[in-house]
VOTI-10701 format. One record per residue: residue number from 1; residue in three letters; y, z, x of N, C-alpha, C in turn. Coordinates in Angstrom, 1 decimal, padded with zeros to 4 digits. Each point is the difference from the previous one (the first is absolute). Layout:
(pt NUM, 'ALA', (Y, Z, X), (Y, Z, X), (Y, Z, X)),
...
//
This chain:
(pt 1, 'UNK', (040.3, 130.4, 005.9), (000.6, 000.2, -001.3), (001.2, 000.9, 000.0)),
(pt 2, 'UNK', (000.8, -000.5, -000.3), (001.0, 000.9, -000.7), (000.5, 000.8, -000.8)),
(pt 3, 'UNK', (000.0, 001.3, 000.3), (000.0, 001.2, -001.2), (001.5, 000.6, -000.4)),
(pt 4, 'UNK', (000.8, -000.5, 000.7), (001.8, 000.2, -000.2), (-000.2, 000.7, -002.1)),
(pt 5, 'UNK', (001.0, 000.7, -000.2), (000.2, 000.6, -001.0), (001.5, -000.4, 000.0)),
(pt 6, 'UNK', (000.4, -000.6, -002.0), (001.2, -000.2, -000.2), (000.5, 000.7, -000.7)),
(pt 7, 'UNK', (000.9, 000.6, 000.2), (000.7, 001.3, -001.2), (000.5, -000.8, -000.9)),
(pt 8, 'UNK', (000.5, 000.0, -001.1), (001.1, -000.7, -000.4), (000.8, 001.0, -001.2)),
(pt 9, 'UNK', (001.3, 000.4, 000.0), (000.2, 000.9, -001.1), (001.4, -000.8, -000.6)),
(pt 10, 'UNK', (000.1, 000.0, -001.3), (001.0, -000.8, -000.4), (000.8, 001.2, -000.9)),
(pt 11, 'UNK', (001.2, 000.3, 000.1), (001.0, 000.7, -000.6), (001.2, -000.3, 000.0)),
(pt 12, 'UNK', (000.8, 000.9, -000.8), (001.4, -000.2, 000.2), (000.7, 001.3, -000.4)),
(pt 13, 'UNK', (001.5, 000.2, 001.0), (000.5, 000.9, 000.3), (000.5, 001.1, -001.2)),
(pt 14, 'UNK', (-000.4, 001.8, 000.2), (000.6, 000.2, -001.1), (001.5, -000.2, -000.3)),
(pt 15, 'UNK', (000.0, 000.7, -001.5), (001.8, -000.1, 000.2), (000.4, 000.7, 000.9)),
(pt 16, 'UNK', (001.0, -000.2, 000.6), (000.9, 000.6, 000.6), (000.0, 000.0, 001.5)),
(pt 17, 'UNK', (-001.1, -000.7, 000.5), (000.0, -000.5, 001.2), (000.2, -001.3, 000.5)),
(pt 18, 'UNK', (001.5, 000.0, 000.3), (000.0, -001.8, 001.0), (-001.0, -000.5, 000.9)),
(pt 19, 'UNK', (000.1, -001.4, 000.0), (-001.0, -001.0, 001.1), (000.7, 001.0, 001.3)),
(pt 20, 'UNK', (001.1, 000.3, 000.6), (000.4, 000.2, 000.8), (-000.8, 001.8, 000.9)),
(pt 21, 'UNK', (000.6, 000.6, -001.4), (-001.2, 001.6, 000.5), (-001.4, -000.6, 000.0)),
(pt 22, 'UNK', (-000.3, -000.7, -000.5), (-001.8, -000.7, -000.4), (-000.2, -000.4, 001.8)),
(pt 23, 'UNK', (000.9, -000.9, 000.3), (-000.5, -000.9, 001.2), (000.2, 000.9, 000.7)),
(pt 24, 'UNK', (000.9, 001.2, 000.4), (000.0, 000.7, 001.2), (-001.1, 000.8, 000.2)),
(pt 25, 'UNK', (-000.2, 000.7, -001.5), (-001.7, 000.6, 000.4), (-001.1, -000.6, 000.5)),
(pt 26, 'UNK', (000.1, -001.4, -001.0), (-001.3, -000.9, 000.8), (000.1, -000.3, 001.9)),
(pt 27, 'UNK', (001.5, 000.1, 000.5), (-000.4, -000.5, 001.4), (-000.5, 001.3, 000.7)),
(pt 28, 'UNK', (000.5, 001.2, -000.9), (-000.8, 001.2, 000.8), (-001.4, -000.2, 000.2)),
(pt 29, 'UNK', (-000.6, 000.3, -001.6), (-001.3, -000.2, -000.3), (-000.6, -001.1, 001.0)),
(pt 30, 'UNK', (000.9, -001.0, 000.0), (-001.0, -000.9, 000.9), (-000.5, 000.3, 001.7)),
(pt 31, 'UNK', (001.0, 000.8, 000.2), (-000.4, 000.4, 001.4), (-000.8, 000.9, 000.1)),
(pt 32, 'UNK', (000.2, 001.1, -001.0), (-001.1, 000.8, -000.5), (-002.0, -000.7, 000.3)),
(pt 33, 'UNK', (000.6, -000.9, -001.3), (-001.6, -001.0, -000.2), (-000.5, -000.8, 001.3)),
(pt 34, 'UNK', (000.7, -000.1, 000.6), (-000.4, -000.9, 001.5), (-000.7, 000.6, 000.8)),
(pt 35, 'UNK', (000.1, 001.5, -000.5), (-000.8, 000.8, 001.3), (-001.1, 000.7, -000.5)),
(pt 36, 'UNK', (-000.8, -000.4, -001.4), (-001.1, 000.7, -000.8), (-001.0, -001.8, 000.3)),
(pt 37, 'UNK', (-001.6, 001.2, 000.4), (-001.0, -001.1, 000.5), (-000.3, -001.1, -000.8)),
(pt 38, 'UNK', (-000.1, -001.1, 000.8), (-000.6, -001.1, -001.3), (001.2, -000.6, -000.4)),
(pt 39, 'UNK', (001.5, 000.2, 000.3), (001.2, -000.7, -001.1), (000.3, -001.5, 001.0)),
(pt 40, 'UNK', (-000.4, -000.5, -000.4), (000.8, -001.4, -000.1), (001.2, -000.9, 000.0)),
(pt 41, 'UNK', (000.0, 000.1, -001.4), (001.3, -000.8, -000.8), (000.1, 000.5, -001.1)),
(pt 42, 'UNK', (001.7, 000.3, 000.0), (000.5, 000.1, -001.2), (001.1, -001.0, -000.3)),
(pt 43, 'UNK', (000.0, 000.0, -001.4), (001.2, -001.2, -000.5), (000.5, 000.5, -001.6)),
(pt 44, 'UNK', (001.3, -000.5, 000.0), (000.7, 000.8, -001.3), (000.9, -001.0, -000.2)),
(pt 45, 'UNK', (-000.4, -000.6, -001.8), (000.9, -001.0, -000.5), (000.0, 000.8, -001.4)),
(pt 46, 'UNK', (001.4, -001.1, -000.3), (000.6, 000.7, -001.4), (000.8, -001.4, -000.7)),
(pt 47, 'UNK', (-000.4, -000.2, -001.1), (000.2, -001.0, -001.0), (001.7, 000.4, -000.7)),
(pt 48, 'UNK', (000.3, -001.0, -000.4), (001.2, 000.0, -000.6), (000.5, 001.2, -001.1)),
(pt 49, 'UNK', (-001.4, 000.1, -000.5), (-000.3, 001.1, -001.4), (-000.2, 001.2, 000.8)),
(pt 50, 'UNK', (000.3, 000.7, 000.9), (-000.2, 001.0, 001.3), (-001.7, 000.1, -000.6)),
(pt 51, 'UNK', (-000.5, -000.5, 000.0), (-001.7, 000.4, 000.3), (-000.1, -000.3, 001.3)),
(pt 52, 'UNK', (-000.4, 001.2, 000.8), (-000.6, 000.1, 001.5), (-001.5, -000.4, 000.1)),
(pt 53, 'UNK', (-000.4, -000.2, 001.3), (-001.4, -000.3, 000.3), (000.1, 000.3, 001.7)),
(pt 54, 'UNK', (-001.1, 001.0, -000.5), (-000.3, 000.6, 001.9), (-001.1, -000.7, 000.2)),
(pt 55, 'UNK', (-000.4, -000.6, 001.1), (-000.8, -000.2, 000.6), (-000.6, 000.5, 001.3)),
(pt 56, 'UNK', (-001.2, 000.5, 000.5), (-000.4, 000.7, 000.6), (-001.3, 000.0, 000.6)),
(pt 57, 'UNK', (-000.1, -000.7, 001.3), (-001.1, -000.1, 000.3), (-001.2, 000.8, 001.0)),
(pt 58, 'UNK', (-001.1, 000.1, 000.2), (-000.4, 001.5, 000.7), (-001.5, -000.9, 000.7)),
(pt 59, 'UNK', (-000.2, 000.6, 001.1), (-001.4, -000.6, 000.3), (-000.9, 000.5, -001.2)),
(pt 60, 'UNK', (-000.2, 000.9, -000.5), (-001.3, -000.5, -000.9), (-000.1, 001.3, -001.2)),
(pt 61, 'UNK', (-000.8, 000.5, -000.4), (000.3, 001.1, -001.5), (000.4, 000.9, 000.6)),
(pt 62, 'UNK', (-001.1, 000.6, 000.8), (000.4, 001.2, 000.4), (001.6, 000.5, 001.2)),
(pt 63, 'UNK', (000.4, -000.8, 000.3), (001.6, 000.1, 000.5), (000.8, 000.1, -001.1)),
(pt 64, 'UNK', (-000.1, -001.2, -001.0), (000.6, 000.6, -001.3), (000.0, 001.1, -000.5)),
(pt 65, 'UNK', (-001.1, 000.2, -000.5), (-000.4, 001.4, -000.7), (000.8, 001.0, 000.8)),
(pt 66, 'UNK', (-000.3, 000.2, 001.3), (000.5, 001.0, 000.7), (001.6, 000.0, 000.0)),
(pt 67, 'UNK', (000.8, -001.2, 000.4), (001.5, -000.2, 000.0), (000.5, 000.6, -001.5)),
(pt 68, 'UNK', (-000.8, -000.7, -001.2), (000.6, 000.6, -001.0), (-000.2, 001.3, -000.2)),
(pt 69, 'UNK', (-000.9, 001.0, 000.5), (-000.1, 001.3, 000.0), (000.6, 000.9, 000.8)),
(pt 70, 'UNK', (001.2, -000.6, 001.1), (000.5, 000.7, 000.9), (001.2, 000.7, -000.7)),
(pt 71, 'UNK', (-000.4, 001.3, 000.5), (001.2, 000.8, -001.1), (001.6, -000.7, 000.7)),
(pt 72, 'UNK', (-000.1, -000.2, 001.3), (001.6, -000.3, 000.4), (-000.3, -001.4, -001.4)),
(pt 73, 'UNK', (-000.2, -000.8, 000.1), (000.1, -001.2, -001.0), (000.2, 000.3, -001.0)),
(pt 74, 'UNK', (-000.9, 000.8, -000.4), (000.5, 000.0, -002.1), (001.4, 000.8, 000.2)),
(pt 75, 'UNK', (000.2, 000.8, 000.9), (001.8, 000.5, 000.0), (000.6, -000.9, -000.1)),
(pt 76, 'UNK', (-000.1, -001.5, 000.4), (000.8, -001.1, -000.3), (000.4, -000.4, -001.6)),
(pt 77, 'UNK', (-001.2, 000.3, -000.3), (-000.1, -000.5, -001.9), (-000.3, 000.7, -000.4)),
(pt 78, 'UNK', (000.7, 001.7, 000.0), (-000.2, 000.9, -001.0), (001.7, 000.2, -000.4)),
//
Protein backbone atom coordinates (compact mmCIF):
# COMPACT_ATOMS: atom_id res chain seq x y z
CA UNK A 1 0.00 0.00 0.00
CA UNK A 2 0.84 3.32 -0.64
CA UNK A 3 1.05 6.01 1.99
CA UNK A 4 2.54 9.12 -0.28
CA UNK A 5 1.08 12.42 1.26
CA UNK A 6 -0.31 15.30 -1.12
CA UNK A 7 0.07 18.82 -0.12
CA UNK A 8 -1.92 20.95 -2.06
CA UNK A 9 -2.00 24.92 -1.28
CA UNK A 10 -3.86 27.23 -3.57
CA UNK A 11 -3.08 31.07 -3.45
CA UNK A 12 -2.36 34.02 -5.09
CA UNK A 13 0.36 36.56 -5.04
CA UNK A 14 0.25 39.57 -2.65
CA UNK A 15 0.17 43.06 -4.04
CA UNK A 16 3.16 44.06 -4.94
CA UNK A 17 4.91 41.08 -5.82
CA UNK A 18 5.55 39.98 -9.58
CA UNK A 19 5.36 36.30 -11.08
CA UNK A 20 8.93 37.17 -11.73
CA UNK A 21 10.26 37.93 -7.77
CA UNK A 22 7.48 34.94 -7.03
CA UNK A 23 9.33 32.41 -9.47
CA UNK A 24 12.85 33.25 -8.46
CA UNK A 25 12.06 32.45 -4.82
CA UNK A 26 10.29 29.30 -5.74
CA UNK A 27 13.58 27.94 -7.69
CA UNK A 28 15.52 28.68 -4.46
CA UNK A 29 12.90 27.10 -2.17
CA UNK A 30 12.95 24.26 -4.54
CA UNK A 31 16.38 23.30 -4.01
CA UNK A 32 15.92 24.03 -0.48
CA UNK A 33 12.81 21.25 -0.55
CA UNK A 34 14.80 18.56 -2.40
CA UNK A 35 16.95 18.03 0.34
CA UNK A 36 14.20 17.70 3.44
CA UNK A 37 13.24 13.69 4.15
CA UNK A 38 10.41 12.15 2.42
CA UNK A 39 10.12 15.17 -0.61
CA UNK A 40 9.25 13.87 -3.76
CA UNK A 41 7.51 16.13 -6.03
CA UNK A 42 6.74 19.44 -6.32
CA UNK A 43 4.65 21.25 -9.00
CA UNK A 44 3.39 24.93 -9.39
CA UNK A 45 0.56 26.16 -11.78
CA UNK A 46 -1.22 29.33 -12.11
CA UNK A 47 -4.44 30.13 -13.98
CA UNK A 48 -5.11 33.04 -16.00
CA UNK A 49 -6.94 34.85 -12.92
CA UNK A 50 -3.16 34.49 -11.13
CA UNK A 51 -4.67 31.80 -8.78
CA UNK A 52 -1.59 29.60 -7.98
CA UNK A 53 -1.63 25.82 -6.96
CA UNK A 54 1.39 24.13 -5.24
CA UNK A 55 1.57 20.77 -5.46
CA UNK A 56 3.63 18.68 -3.28
CA UNK A 57 4.30 15.38 -2.75
CA UNK A 58 6.07 13.46 0.40
CA UNK A 59 6.41 9.73 1.16
CA UNK A 60 3.95 9.75 3.83
CA UNK A 61 2.43 12.19 6.97
CA UNK A 62 5.10 12.24 8.96
CA UNK A 63 7.77 13.79 6.28
CA UNK A 64 5.13 16.19 5.67
CA UNK A 65 4.49 17.22 8.95
CA UNK A 66 8.08 17.51 9.60
CA UNK A 67 9.06 19.46 6.07
CA UNK A 68 6.34 21.85 6.98
CA UNK A 69 7.81 22.41 10.48
CA UNK A 70 11.32 23.04 9.27
CA UNK A 71 12.16 26.47 10.48
CA UNK A 72 14.62 26.91 7.22
CA UNK A 73 11.01 26.37 5.22
CA UNK A 74 8.47 28.51 6.87
CA UNK A 75 11.52 31.32 6.21
CA UNK A 76 10.27 30.72 2.77
CA UNK A 77 6.61 31.84 3.57
CA UNK A 78 7.00 34.19 6.22
Amino acid sequence: MNNRVIEVVTFKLNKGVSEYEFLKAVSASSEFIKTLDGFILRRLSCDDGGNWLEHVEWENLAHAEAGGKNPLWLDWYS
